[in-house]
mmCIF file of the N, C-alpha and C atoms, coordinates in Angstrom:
data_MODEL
# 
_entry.id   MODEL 
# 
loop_
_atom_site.group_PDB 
_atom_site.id 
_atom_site.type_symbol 
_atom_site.label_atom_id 
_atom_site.label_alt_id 
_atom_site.label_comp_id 
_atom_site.label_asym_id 
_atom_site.label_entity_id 
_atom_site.label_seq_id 
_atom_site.pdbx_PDB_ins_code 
_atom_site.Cartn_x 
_atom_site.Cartn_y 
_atom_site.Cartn_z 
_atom_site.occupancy 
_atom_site.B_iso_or_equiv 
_atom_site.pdbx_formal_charge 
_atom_site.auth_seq_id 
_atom_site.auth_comp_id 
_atom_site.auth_asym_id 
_atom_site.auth_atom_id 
_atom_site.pdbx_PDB_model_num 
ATOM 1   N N  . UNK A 1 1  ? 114.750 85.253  108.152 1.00 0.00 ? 1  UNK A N  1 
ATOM 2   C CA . UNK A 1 1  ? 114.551 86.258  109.165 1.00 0.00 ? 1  UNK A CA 1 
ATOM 3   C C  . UNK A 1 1  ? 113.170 86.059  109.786 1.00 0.00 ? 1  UNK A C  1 
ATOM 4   N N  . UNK A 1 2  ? 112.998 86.226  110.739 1.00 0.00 ? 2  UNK A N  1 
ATOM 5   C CA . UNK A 1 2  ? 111.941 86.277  111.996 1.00 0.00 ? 2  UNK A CA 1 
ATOM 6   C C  . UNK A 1 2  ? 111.108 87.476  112.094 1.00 0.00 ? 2  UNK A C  1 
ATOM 7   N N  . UNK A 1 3  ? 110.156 87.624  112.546 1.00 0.00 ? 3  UNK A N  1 
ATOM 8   C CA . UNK A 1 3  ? 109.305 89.089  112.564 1.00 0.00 ? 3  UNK A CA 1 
ATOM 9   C C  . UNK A 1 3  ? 109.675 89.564  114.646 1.00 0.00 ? 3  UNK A C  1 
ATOM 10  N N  . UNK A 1 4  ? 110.226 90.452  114.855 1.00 0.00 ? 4  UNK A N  1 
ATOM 11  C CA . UNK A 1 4  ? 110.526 91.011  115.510 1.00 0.00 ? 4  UNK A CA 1 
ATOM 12  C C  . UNK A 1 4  ? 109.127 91.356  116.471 1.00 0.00 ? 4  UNK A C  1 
ATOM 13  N N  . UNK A 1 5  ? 108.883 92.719  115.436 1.00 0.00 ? 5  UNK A N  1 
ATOM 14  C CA . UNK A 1 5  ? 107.203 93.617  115.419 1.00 0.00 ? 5  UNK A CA 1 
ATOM 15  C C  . UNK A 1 5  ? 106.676 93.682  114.352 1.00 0.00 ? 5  UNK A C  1 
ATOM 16  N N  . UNK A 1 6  ? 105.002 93.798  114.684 1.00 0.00 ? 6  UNK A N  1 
ATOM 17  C CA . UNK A 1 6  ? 104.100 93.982  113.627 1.00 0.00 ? 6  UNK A CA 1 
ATOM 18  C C  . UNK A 1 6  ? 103.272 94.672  114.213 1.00 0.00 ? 6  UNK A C  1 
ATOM 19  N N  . UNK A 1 7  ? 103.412 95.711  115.176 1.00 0.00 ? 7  UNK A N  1 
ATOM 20  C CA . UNK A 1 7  ? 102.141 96.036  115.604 1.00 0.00 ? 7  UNK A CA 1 
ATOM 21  C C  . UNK A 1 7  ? 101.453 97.011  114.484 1.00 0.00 ? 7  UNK A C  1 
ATOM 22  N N  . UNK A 1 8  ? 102.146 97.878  114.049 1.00 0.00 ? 8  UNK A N  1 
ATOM 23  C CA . UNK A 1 8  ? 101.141 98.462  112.939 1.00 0.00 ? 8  UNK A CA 1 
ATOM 24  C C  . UNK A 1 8  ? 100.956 97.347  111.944 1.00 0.00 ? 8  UNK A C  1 
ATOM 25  N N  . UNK A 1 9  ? 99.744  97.754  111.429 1.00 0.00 ? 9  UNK A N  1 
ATOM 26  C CA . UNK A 1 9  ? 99.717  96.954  110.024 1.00 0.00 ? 9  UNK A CA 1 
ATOM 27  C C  . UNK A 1 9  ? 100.348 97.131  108.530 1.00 0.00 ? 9  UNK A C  1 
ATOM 28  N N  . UNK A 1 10 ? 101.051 98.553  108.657 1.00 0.00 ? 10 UNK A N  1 
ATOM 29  C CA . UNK A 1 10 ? 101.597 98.470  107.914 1.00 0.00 ? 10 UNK A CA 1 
ATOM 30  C C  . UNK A 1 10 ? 102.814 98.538  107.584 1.00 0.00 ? 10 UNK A C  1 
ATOM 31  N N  . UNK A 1 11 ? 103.461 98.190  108.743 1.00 0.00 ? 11 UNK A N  1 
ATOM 32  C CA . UNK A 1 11 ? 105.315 98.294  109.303 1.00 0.00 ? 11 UNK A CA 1 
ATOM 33  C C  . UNK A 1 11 ? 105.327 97.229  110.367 1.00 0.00 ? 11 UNK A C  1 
ATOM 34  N N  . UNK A 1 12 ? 106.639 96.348  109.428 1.00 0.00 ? 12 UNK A N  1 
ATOM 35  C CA . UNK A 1 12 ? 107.025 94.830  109.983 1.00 0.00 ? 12 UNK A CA 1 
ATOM 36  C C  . UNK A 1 12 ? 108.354 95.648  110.211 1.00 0.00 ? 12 UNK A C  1 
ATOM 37  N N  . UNK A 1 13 ? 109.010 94.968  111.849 1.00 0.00 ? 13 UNK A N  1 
ATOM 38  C CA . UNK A 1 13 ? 109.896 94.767  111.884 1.00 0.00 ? 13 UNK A CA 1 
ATOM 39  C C  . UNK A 1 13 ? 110.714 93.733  111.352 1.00 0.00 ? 13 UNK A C  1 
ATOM 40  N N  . UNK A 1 14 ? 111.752 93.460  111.353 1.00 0.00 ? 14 UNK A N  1 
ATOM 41  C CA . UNK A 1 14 ? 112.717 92.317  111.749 1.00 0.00 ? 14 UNK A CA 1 
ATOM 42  C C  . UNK A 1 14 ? 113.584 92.087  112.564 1.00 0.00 ? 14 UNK A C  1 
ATOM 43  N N  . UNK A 1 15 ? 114.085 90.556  112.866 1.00 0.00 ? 15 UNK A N  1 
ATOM 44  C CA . UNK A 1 15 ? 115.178 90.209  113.714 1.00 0.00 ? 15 UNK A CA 1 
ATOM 45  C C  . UNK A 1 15 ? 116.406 91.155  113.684 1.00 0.00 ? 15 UNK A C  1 
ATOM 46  N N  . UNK A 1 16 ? 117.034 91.443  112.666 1.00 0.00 ? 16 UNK A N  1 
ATOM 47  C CA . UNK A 1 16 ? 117.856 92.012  112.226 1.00 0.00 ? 16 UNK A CA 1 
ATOM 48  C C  . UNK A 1 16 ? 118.027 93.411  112.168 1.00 0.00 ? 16 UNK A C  1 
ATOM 49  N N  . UNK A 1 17 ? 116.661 94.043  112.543 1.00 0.00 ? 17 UNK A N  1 
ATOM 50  C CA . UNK A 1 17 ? 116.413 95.319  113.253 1.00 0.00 ? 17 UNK A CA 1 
ATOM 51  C C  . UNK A 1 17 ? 115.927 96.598  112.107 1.00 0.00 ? 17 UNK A C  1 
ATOM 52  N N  . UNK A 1 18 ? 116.008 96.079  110.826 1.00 0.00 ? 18 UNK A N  1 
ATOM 53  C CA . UNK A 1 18 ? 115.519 96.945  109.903 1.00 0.00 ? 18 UNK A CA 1 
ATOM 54  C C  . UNK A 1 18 ? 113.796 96.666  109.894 1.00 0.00 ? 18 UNK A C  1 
ATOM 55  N N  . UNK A 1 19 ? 113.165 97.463  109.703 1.00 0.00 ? 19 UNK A N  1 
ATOM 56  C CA . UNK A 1 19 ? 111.608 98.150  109.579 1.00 0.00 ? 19 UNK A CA 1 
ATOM 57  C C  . UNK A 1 19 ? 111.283 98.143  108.154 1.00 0.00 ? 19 UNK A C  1 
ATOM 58  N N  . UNK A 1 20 ? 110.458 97.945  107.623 1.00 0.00 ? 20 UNK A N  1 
ATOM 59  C CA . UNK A 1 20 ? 109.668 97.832  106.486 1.00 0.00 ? 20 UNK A CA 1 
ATOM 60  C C  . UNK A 1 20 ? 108.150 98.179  106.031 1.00 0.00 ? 20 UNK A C  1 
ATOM 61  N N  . UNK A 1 21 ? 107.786 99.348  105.303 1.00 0.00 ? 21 UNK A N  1 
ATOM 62  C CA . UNK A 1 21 ? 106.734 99.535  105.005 1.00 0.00 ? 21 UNK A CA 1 
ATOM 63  C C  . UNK A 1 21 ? 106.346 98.494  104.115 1.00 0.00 ? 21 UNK A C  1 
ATOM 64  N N  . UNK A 1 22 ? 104.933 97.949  104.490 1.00 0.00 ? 22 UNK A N  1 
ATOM 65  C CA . UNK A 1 22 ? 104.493 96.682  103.466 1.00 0.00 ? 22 UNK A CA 1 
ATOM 66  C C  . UNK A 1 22 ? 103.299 97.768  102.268 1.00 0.00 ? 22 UNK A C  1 
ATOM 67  N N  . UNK A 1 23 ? 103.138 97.543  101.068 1.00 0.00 ? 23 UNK A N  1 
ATOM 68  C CA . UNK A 1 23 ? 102.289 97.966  100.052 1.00 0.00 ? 23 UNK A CA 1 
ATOM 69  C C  . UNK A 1 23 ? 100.991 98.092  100.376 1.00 0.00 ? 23 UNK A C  1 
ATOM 70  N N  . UNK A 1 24 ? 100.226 98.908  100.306 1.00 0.00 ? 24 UNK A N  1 
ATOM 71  C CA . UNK A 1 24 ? 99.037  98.974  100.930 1.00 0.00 ? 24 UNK A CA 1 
ATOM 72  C C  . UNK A 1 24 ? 98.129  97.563  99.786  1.00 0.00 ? 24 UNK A C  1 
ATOM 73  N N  . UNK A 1 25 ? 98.272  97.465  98.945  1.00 0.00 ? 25 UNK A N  1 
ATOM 74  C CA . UNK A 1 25 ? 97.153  96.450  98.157  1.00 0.00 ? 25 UNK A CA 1 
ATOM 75  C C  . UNK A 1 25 ? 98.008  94.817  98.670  1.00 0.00 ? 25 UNK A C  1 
ATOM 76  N N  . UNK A 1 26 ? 99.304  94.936  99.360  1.00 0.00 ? 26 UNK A N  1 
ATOM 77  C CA . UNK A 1 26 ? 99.250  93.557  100.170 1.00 0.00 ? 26 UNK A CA 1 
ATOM 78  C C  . UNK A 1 26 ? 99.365  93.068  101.469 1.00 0.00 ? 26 UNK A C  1 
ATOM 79  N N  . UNK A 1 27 ? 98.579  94.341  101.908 1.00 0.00 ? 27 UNK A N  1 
ATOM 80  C CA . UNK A 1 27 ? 98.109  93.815  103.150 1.00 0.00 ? 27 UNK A CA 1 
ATOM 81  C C  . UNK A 1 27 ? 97.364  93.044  103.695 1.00 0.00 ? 27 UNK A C  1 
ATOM 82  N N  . UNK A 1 28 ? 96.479  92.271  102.869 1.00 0.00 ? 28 UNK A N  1 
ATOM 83  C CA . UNK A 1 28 ? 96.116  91.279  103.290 1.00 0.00 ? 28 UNK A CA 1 
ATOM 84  C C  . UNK A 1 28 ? 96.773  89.917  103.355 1.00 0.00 ? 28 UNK A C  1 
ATOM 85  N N  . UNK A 1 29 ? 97.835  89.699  102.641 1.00 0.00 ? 29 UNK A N  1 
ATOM 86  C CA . UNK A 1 29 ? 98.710  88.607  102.456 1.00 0.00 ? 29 UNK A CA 1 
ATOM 87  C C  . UNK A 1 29 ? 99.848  88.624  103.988 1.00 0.00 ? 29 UNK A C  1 
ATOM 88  N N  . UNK A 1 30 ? 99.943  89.282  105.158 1.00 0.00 ? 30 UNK A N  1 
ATOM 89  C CA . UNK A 1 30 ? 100.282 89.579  105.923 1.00 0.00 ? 30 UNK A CA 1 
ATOM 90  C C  . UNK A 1 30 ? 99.474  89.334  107.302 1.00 0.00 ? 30 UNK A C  1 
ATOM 91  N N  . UNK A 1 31 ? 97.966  89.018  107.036 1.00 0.00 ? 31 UNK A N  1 
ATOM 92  C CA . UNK A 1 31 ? 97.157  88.824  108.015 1.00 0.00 ? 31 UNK A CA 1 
ATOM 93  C C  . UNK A 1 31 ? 97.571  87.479  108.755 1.00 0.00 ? 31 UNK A C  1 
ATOM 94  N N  . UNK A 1 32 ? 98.366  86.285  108.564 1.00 0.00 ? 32 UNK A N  1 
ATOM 95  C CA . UNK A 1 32 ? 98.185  85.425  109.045 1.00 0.00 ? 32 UNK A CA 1 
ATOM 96  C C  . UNK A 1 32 ? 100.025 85.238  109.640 1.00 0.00 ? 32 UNK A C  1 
ATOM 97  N N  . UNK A 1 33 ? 100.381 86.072  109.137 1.00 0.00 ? 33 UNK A N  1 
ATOM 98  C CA . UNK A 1 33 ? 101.951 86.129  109.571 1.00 0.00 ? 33 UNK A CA 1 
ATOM 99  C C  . UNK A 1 33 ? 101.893 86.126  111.264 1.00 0.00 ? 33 UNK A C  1 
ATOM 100 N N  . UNK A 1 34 ? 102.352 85.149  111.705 1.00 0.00 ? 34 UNK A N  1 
ATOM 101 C CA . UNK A 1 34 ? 103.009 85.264  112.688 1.00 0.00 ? 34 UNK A CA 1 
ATOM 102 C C  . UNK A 1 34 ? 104.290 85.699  113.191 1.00 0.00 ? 34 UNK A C  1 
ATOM 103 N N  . UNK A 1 35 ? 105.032 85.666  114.668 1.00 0.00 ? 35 UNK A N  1 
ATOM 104 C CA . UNK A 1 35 ? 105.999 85.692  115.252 1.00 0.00 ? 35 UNK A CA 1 
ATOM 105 C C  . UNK A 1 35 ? 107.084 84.355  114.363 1.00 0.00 ? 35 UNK A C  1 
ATOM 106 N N  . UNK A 1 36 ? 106.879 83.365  114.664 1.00 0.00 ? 36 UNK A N  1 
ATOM 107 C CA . UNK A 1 36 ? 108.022 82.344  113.747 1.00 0.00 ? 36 UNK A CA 1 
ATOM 108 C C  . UNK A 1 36 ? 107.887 82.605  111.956 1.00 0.00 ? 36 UNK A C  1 
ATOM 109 N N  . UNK A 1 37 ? 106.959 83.395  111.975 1.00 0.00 ? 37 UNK A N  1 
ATOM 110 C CA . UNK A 1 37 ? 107.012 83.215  109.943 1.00 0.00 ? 37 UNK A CA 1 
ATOM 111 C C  . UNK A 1 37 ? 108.422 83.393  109.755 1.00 0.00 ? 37 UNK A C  1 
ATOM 112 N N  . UNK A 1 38 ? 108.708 83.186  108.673 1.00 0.00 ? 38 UNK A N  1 
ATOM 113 C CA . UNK A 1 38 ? 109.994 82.779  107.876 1.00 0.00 ? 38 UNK A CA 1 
ATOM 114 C C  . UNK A 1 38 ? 110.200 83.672  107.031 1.00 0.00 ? 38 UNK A C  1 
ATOM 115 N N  . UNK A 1 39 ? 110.666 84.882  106.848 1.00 0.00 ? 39 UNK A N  1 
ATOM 116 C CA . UNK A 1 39 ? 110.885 85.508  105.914 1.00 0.00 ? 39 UNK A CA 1 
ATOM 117 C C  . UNK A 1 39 ? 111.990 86.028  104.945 1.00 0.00 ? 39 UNK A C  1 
ATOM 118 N N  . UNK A 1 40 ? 112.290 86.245  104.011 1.00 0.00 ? 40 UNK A N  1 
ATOM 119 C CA . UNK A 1 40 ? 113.115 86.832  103.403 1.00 0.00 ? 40 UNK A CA 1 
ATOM 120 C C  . UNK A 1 40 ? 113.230 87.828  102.446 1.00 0.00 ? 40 UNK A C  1 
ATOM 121 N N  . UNK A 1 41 ? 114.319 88.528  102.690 1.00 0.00 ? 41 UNK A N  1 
ATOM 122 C CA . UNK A 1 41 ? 114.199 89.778  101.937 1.00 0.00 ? 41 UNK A CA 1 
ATOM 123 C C  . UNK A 1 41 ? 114.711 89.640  100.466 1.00 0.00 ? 41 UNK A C  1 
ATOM 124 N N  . UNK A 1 42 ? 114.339 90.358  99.058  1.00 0.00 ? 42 UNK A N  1 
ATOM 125 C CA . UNK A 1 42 ? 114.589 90.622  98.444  1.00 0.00 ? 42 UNK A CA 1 
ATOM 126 C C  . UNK A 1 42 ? 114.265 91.662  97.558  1.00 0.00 ? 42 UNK A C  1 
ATOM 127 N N  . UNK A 1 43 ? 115.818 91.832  96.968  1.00 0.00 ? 43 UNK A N  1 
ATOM 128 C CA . UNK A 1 43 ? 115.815 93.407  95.736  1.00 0.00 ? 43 UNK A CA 1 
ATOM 129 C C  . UNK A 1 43 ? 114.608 93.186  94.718  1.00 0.00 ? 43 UNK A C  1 
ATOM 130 N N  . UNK A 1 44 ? 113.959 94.348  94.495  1.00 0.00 ? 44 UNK A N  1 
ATOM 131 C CA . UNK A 1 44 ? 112.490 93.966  93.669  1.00 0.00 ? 44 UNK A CA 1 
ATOM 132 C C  . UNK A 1 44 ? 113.472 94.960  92.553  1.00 0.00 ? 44 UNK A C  1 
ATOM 133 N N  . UNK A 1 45 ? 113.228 94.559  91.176  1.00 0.00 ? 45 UNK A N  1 
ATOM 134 C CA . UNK A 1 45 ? 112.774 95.618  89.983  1.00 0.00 ? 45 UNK A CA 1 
ATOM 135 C C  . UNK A 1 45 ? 111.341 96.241  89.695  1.00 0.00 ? 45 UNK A C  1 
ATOM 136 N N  . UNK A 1 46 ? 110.824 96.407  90.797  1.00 0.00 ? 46 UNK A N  1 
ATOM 137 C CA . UNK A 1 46 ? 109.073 96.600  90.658  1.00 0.00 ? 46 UNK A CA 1 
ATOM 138 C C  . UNK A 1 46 ? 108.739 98.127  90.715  1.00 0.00 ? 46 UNK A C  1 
ATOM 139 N N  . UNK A 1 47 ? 108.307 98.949  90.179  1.00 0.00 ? 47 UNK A N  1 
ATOM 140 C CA . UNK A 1 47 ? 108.469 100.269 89.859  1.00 0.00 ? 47 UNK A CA 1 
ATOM 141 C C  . UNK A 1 47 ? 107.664 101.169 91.205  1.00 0.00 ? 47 UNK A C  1 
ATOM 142 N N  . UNK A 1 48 ? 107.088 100.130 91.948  1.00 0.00 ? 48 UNK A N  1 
ATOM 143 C CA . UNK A 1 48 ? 106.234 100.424 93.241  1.00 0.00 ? 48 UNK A CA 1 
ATOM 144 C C  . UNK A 1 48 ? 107.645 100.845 94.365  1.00 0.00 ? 48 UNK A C  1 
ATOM 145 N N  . UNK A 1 49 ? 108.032 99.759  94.623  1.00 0.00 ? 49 UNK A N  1 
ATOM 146 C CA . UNK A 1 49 ? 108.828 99.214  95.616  1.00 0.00 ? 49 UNK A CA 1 
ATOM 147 C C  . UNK A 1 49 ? 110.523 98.445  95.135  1.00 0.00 ? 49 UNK A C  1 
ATOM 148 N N  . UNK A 1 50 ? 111.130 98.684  96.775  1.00 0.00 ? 50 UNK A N  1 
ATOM 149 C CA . UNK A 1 50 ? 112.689 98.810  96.401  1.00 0.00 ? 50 UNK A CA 1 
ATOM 150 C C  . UNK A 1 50 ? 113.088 97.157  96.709  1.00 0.00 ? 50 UNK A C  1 
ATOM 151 N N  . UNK A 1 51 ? 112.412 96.424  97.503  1.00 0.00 ? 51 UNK A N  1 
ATOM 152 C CA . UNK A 1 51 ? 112.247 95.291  97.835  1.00 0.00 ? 51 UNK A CA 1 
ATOM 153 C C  . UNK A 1 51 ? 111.035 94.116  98.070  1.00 0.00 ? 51 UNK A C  1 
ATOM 154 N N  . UNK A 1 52 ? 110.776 93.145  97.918  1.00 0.00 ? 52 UNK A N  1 
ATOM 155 C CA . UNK A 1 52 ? 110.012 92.242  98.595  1.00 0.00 ? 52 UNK A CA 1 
ATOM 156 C C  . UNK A 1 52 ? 110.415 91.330  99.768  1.00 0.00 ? 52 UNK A C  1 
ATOM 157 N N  . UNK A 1 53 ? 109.257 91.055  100.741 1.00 0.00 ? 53 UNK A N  1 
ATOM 158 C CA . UNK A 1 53 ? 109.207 89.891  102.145 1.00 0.00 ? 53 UNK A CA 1 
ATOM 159 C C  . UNK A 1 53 ? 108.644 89.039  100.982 1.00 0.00 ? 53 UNK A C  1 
ATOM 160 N N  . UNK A 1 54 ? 109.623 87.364  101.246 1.00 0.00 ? 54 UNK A N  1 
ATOM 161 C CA . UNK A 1 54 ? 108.620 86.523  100.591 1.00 0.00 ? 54 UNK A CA 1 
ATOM 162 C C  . UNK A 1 54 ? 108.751 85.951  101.868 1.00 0.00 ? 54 UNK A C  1 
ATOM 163 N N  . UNK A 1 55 ? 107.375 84.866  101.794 1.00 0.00 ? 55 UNK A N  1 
ATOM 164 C CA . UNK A 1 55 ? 107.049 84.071  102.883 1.00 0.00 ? 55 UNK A CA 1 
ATOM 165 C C  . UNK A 1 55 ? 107.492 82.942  102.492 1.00 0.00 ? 55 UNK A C  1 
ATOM 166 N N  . UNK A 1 56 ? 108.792 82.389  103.034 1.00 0.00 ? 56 UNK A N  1 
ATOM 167 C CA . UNK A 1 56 ? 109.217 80.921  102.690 1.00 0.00 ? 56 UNK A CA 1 
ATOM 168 C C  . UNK A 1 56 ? 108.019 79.474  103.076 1.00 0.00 ? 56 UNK A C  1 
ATOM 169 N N  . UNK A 1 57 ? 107.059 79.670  103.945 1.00 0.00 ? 57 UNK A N  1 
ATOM 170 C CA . UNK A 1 57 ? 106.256 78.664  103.970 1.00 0.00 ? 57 UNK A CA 1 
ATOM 171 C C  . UNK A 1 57 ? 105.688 78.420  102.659 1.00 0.00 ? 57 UNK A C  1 
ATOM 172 N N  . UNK A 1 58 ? 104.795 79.387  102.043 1.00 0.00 ? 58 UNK A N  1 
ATOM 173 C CA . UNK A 1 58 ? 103.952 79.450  100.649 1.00 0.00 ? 58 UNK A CA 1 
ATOM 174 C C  . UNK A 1 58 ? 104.676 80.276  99.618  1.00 0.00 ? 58 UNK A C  1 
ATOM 175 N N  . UNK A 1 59 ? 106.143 80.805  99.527  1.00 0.00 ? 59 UNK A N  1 
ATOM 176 C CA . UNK A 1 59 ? 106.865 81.466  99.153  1.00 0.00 ? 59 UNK A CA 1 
ATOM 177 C C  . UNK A 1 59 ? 105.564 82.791  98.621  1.00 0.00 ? 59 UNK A C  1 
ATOM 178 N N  . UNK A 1 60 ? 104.753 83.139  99.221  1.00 0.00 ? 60 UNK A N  1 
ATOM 179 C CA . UNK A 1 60 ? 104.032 84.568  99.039  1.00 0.00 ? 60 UNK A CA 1 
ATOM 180 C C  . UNK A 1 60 ? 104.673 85.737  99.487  1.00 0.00 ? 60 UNK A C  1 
ATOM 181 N N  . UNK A 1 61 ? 104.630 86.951  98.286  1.00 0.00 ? 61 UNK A N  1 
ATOM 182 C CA . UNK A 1 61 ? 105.602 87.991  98.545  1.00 0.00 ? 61 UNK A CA 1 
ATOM 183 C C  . UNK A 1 61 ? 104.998 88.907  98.872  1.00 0.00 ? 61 UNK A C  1 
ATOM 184 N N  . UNK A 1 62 ? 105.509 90.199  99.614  1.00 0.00 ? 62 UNK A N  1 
ATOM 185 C CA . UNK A 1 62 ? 104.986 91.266  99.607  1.00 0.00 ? 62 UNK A CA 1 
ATOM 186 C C  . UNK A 1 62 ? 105.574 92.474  99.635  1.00 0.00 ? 62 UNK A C  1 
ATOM 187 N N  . UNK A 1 63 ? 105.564 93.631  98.383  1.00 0.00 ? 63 UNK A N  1 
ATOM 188 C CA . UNK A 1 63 ? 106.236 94.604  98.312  1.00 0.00 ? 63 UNK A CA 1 
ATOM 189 C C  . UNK A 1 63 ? 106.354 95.591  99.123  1.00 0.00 ? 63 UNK A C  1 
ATOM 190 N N  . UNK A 1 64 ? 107.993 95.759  99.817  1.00 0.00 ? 64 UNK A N  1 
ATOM 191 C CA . UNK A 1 64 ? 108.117 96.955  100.644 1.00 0.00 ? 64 UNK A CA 1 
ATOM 192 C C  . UNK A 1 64 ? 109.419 97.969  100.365 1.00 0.00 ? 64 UNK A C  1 
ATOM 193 N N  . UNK A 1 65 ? 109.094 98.869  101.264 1.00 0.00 ? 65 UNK A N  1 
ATOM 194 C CA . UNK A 1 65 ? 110.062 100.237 101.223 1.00 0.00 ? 65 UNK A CA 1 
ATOM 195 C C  . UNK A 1 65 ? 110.863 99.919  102.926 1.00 0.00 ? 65 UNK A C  1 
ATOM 196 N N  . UNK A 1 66 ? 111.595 100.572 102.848 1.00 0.00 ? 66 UNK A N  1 
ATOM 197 C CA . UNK A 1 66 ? 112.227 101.253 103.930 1.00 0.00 ? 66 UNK A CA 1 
ATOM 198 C C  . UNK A 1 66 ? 111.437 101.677 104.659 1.00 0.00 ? 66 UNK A C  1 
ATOM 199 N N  . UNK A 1 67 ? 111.063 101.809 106.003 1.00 0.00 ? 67 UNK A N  1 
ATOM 200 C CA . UNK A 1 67 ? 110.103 102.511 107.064 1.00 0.00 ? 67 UNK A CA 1 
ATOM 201 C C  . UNK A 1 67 ? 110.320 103.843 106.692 1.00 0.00 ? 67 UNK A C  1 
ATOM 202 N N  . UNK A 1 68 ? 111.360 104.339 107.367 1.00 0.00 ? 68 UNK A N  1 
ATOM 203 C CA . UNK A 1 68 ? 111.819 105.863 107.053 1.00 0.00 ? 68 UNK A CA 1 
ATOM 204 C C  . UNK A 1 68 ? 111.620 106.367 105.303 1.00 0.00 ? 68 UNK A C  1 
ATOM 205 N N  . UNK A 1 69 ? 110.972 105.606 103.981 1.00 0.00 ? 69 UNK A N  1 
ATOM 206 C CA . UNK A 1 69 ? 111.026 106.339 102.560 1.00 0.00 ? 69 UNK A CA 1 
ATOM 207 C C  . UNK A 1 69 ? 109.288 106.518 102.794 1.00 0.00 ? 69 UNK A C  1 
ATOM 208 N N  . UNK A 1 70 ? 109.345 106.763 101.670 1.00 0.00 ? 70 UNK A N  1 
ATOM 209 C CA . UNK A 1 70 ? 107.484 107.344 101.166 1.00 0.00 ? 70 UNK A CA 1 
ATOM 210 C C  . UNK A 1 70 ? 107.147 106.573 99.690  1.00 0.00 ? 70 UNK A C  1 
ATOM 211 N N  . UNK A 1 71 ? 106.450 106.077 99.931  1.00 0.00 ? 71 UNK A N  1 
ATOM 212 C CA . UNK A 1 71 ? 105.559 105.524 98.220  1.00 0.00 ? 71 UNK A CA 1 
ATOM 213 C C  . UNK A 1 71 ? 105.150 106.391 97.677  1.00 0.00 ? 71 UNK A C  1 
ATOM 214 N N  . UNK A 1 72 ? 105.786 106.354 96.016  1.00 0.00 ? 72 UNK A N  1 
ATOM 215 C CA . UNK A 1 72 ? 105.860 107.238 94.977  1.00 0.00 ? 72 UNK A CA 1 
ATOM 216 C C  . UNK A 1 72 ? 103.855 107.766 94.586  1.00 0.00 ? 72 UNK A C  1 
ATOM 217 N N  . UNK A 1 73 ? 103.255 108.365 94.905  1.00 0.00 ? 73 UNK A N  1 
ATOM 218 C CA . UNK A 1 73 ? 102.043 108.054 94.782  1.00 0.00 ? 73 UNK A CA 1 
ATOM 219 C C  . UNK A 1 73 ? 101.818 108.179 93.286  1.00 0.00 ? 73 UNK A C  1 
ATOM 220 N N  . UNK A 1 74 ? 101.979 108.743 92.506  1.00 0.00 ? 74 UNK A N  1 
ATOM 221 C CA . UNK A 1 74 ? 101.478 107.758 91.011  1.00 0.00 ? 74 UNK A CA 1 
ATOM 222 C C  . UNK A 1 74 ? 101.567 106.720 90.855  1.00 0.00 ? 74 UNK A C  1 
ATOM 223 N N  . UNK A 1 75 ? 102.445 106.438 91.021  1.00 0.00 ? 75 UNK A N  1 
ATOM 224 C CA . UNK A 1 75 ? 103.050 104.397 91.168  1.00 0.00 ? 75 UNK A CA 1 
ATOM 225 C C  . UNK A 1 75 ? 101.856 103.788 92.202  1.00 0.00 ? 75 UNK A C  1 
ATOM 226 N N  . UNK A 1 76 ? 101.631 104.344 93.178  1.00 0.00 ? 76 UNK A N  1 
ATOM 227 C CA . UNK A 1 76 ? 100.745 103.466 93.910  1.00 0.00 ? 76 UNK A CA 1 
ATOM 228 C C  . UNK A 1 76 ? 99.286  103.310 93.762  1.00 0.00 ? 76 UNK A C  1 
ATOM 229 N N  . UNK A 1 77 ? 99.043  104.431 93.021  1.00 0.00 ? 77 UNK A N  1 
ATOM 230 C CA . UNK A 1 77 ? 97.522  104.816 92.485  1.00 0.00 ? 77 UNK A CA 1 
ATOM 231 C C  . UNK A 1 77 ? 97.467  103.729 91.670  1.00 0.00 ? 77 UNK A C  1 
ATOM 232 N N  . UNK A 1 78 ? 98.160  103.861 90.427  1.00 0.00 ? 78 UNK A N  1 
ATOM 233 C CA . UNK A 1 78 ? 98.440  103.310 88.856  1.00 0.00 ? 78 UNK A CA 1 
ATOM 234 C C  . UNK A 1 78 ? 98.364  101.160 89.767  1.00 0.00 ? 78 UNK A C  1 
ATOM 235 N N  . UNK A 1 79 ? 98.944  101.257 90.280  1.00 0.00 ? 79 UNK A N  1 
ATOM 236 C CA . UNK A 1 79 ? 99.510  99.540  90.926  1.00 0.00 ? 79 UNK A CA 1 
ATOM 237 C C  . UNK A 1 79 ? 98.337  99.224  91.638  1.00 0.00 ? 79 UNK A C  1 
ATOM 238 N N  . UNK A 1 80 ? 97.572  100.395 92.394  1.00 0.00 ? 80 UNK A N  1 
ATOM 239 C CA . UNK A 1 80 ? 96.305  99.409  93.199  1.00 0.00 ? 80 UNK A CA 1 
ATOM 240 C C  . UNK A 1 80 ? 94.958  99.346  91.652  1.00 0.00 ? 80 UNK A C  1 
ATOM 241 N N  . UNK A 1 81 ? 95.190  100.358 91.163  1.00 0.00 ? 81 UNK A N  1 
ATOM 242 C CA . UNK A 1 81 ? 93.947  100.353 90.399  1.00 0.00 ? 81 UNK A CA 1 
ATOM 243 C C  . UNK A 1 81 ? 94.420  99.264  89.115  1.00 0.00 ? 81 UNK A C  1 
ATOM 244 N N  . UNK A 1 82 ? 95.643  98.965  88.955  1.00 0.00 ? 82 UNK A N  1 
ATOM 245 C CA . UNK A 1 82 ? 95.775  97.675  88.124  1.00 0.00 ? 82 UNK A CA 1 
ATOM 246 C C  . UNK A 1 82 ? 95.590  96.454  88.984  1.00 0.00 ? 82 UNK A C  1 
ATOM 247 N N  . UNK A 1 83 ? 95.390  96.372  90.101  1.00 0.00 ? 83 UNK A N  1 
ATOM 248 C CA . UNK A 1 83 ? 95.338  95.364  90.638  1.00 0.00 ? 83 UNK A CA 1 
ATOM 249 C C  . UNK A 1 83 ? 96.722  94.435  91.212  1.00 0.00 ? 83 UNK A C  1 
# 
């Protein structure tokens, strides 16, 4: 899949027309994403998030939600302060 939009930084579109909140501690792994990046979606078991974008160039992932859900905030506290 293709990146559609990115104008916020923290909601990627896609080709395919679904929206994605990206994790606030991987937003920096997103800075260099372009329009052709290569992405793909997958089901996460990650107690943060319901899915990951991996980046098929460097296969680098990054955990997201649904645009329209909300991050569990204990989970997100507990996940940035573990690093």
């Amino acid at each position: 899949m293709k990146i559609r939009a990115h104008a916020e930084s923290h909601v990627v579109e896609l080709d395919d027309g679904s929206q994605w909140q990206i994790f606030p501690g991987d937003l920096a792994a997103t800075l260099s994403w372009k329009p052709e990046t290569d992405l793909h979606l997958e089901r996460s078991a990650d107690r943060v998030s319901s899915h990951v974008l991996v980046n098929t160039a460097d296969q680098s992932c990054v955990r997201v939600i649904a645009a329209d859900e909300t991050w569990p905030d204990g989970e997100v506290k507990n996940a940035l302060k573990d690093g």
